[in-house]
N, C-alpha and C positions, 0 to 999 in steps of 0.2 A: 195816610197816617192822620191821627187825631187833629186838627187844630186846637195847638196850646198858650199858642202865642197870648190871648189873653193872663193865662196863669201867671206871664213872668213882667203882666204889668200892675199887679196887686200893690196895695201899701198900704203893710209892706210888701215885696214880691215877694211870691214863691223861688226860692231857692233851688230846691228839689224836690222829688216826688219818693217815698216807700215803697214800695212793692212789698209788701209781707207776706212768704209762703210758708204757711203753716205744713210741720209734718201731722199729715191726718193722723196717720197709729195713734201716735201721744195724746192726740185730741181725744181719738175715739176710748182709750184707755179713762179719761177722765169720768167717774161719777154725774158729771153735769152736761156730758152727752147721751147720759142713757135715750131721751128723746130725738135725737138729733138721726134717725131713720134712714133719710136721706144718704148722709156722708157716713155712717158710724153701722148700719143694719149690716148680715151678712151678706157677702156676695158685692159689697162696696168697695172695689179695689183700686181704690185712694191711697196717695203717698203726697207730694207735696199737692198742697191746694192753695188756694190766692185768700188770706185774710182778707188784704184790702190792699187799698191803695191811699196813700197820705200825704198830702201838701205838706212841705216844710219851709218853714223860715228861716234866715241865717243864722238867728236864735230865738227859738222857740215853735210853736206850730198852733195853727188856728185849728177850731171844732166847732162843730152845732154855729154854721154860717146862716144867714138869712137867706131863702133858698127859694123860688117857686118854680117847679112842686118840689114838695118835700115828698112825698107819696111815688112808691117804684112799680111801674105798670106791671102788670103776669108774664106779658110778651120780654117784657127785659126781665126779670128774672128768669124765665124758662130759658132766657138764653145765656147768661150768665152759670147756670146752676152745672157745667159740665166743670167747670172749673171754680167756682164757689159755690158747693154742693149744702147749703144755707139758705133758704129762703129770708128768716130773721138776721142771717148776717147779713144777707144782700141790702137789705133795705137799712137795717143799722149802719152800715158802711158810709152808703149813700147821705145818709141826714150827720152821719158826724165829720163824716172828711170831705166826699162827694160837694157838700154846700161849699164846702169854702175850698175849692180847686177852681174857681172862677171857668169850669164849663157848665156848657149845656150836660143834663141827668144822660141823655145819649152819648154824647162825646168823653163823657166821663169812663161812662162802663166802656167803651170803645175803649178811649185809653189802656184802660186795666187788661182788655184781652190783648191788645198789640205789646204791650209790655212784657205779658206772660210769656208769649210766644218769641217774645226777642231771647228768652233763657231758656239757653240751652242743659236741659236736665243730663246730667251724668247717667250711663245706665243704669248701673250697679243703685241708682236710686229711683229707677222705674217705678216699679212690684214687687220689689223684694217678698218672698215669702218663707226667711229666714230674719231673723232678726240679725244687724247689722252693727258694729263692732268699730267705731273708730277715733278719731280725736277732733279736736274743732279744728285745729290747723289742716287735716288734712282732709275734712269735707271743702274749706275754702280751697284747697289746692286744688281737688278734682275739679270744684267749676269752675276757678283760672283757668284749667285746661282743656275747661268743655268752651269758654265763652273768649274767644277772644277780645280784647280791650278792657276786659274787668281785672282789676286791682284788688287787694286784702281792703283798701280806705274803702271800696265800693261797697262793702259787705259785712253784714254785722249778724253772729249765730246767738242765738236765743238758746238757754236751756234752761230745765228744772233739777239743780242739782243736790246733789246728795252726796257729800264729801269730793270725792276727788275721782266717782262716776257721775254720770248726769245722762237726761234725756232729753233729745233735742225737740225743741218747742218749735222755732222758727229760722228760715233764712232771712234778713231782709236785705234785698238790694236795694242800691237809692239810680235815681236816674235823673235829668235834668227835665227842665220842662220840655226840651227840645226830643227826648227820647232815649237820648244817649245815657250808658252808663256812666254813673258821673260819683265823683266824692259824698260820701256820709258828713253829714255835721257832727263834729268831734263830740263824746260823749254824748251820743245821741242813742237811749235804748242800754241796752246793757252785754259786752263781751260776756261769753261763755270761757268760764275759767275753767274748766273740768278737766282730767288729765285723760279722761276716757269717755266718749260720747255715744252710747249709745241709741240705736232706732228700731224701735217696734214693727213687725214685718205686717203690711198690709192683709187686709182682714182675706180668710181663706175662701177659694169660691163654694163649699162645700154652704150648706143650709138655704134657709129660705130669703130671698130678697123682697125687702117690702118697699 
């Protein structure tokens, strides 16, 4: 597992870390993915994917740290890219949260993979290739009961809402510096209030993949 230990002698210290899994559909649906090839072309069958990962403070969070390098080698984003299908987001990541996680650029993206891999994903939000129909409460229930030791405090659902439906944007889990699923900073990010949550079905394997 990563060494974190520096992370939690900051000061301030890091408190805990984000985890942001973006639901790809939503993304790909956006106007501002049309480039985005990678994650968003057809035959890309993406559902949650890793935004990033983010230091937090007890109040408040650090960005854009003093870093060297600032600069994300090919070899770490090619390895990154199965689970942050982003070249521009790998490297954005890296210079805004990455710098100020007090690791090394390697230990950091380590981090981000051992954490992904600690959540356990629900099936029924594999590959869905139906679009998917349900509430904020009971997405956090399913991964309560996919993840044991995670908590409603652990977890905060992202949406783009639209009266009293919505589409879900992101899950984020928080985690300590130590790995463990750990308490959200209260008012940190924003609950999904929607009465009906909606998810966009991963993109179809039919056309051409670029």
């Amino acid at each position: 597992f990563a060494n974190v230990t520096a992370a939690a002698s900051r000061d301030p210290p890091i408190d805990h870390f984000v985890l942001a899994l973006s639901w790809s559909p939503s993304f790909c649906a956006l106007p501002e993915a049309a480039d985005e090839v990678l994650q968003c072309a057809a035959g890309r069958r993406f559902a949650f994917v890793v935004h990033g990962l983010w230091p937090q403070y007890r109040n408040g969070w650090p960005q854009y740290c003093q870093s060297s390098p600032q600069w994300v080698s090919d070899d770490q984003i090619a390895e990154m890219l199965p689970l942050m299908p982003s070249k521009p987001l790998i490297i954005q990541q890296w210079r805004k949260h990455g710098t100020c996680s007090a690791l090394a650029i390697e230990a950091y993206f380590d981090l981000t993979q051992e954490l992904f891999e600690k959540v356990r994903i629900p099936a029924r939000y594999m590959t869905p290739v139906m679009p998917l129909t349900t509430t904020p409460q009971a997405l956090v229930s399913d991964f309560l009961n996919a993840n044991p030791g995670l908590t409603p405090e652990m977890m905060k659902v992202i949406c783009t809402s639209n009266g009293r439906r919505a589409r879900l944007d992101e899950l984020r889990i928080c985690f300590s510096p130590g790995g463990r699923f750990a308490q959200c900073r209260p008012r940190s990010g924003s609950n999904c209030r929607a009465e009906t949550l909606m998810l966009p079905p991963v993109k179809a394997t039919s056309g051409r993949s670029e």
